[in-house]
C-alpha positions as CSV (number, residue, x, y, z in Angstrom):
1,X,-32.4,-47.9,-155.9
2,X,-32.8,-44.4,-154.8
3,X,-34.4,-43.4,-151.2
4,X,-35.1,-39.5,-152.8
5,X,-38.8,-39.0,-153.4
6,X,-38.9,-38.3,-156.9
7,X,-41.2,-34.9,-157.6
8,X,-45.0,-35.9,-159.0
9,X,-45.6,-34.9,-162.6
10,X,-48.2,-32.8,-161.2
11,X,-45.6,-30.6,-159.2
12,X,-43.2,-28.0,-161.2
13,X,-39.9,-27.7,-160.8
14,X,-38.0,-25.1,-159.2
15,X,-36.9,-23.8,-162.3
16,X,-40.1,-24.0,-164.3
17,X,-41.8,-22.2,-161.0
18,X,-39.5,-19.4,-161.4
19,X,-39.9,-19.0,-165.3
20,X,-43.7,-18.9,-165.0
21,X,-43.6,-16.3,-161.7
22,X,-40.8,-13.9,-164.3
23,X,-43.9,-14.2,-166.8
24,X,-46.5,-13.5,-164.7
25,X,-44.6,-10.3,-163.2
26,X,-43.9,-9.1,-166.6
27,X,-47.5,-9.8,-167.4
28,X,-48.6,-7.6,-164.2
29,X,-45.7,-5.0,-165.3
30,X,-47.4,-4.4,-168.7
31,X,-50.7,-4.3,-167.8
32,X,-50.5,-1.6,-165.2
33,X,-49.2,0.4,-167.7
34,X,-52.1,-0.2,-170.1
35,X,-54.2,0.3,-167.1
36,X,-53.6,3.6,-166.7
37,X,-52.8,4.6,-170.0
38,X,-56.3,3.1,-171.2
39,X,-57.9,5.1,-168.0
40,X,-56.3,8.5,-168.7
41,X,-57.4,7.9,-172.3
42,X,-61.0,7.3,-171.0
43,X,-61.0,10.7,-169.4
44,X,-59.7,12.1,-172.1
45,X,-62.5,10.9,-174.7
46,X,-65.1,11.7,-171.6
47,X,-64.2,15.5,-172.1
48,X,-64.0,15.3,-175.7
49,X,-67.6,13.5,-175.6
50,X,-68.7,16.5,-173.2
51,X,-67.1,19.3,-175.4
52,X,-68.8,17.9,-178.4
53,X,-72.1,16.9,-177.2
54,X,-72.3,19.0,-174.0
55,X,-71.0,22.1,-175.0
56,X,-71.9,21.9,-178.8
57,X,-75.0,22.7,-177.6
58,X,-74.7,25.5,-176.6
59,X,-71.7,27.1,-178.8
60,X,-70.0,26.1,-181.7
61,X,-67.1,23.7,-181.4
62,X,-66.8,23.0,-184.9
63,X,-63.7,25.0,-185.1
64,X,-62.2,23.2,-182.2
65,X,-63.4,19.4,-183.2
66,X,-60.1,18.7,-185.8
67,X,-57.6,18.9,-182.8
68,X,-59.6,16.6,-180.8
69,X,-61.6,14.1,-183.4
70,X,-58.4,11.8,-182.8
71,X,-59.2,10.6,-179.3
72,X,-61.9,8.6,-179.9
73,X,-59.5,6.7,-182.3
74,X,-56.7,6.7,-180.0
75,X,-59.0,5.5,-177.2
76,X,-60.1,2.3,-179.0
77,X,-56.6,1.1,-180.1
78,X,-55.2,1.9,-176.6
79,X,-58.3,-0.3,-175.4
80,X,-57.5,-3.3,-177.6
81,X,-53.7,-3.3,-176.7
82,X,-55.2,-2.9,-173.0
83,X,-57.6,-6.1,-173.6
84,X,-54.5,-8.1,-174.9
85,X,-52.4,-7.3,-171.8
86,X,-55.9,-8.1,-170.0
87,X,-55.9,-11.9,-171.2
88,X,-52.2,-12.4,-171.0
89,X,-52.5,-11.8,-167.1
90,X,-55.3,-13.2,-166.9
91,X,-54.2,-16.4,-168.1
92,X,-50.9,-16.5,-166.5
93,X,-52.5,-16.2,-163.2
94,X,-55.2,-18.4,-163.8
95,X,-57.8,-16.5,-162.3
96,X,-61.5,-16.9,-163.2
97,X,-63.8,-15.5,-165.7
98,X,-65.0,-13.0,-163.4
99,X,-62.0,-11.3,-163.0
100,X,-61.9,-11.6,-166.6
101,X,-65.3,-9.3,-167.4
102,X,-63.9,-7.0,-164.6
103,X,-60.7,-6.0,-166.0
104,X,-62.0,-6.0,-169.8
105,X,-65.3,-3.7,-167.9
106,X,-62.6,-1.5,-166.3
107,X,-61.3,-0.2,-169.9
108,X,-64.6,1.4,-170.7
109,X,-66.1,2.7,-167.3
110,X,-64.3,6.1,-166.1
111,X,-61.9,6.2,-163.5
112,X,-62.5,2.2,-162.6
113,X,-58.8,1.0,-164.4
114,X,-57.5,3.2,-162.2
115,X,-59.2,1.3,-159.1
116,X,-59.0,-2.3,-160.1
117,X,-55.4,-1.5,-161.4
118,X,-54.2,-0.9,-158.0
119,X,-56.8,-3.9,-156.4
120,X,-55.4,-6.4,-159.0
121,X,-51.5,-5.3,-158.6
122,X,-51.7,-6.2,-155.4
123,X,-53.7,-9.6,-155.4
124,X,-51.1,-11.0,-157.7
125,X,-48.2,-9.6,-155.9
126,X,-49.3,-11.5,-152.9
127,X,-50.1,-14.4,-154.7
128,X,-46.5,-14.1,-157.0
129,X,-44.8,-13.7,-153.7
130,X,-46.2,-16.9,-152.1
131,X,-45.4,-18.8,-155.2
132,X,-41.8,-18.0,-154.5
133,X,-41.9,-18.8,-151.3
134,X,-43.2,-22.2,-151.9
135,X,-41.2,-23.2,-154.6
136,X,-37.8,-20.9,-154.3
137,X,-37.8,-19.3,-156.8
């Protein structure tokens, strides 16, 4: 009979630890990127909303409107890509559904990817890092 403990189902293994924490940094990797892609994109489409509604009222930007009728467009595929990234961290680091509406919120207000990007980074680096730690990976 054996006098090692043997590990409780509940417990990962060391190995199975460090695959999930590769995921989950790969996870975080890809959706800073979307993060601020999908916020640069936002300012973008908040200028051209501004040059079309804004300023087409005063002067005609009808000529100008073909070279920049794409963002829009470009904006909401970069936001779906952005919201897939959003639920693929999001599960990975099991977080709750609050965090969830924050990040998906942070796609569509100005400037707040950019803010929560860097917030979130660094709340699942710390918690990444102290999943290492306790299971050496």
């Amino acid at each position: 009979m054996s006098t090692a403990e043997p590990e409780s189902p509940a417990a990962p293994s060391s190995e199975a630890a460090a695959t999930a924490i590769r995921k989950a940094r790969g996870a975080l990797s890809r959706y800073r990127v979307l993060a601020i892609v999908t916020g640069v994109m936002l300012l973008v489409l908040v200028v051209e909303m501004g040059i079309k509604y804004v300023l087409g009222m005063v002067v005609d930007v009808d000529p100008v409107m073909p070279f920049i009728a794409w963002v829009p467009f470009a904006h909401g595929w970069i936001y779906v890509v952005y919201l897939v990234t959003v639920a693929d961290l999001w599960s990975k680091m099991r977080w709750g559904f609050g965090r969830l509406a924050t990040m998906v919120l942070a796609g569509v207000v100005p400037v707040m990817s950019f803010v929560l990007e860097r917030k979130i980074h660094a709340e699942a680096e710390a918690k990444l890092a102290a999943l290492e730690e306790r299971f050496g990976a």
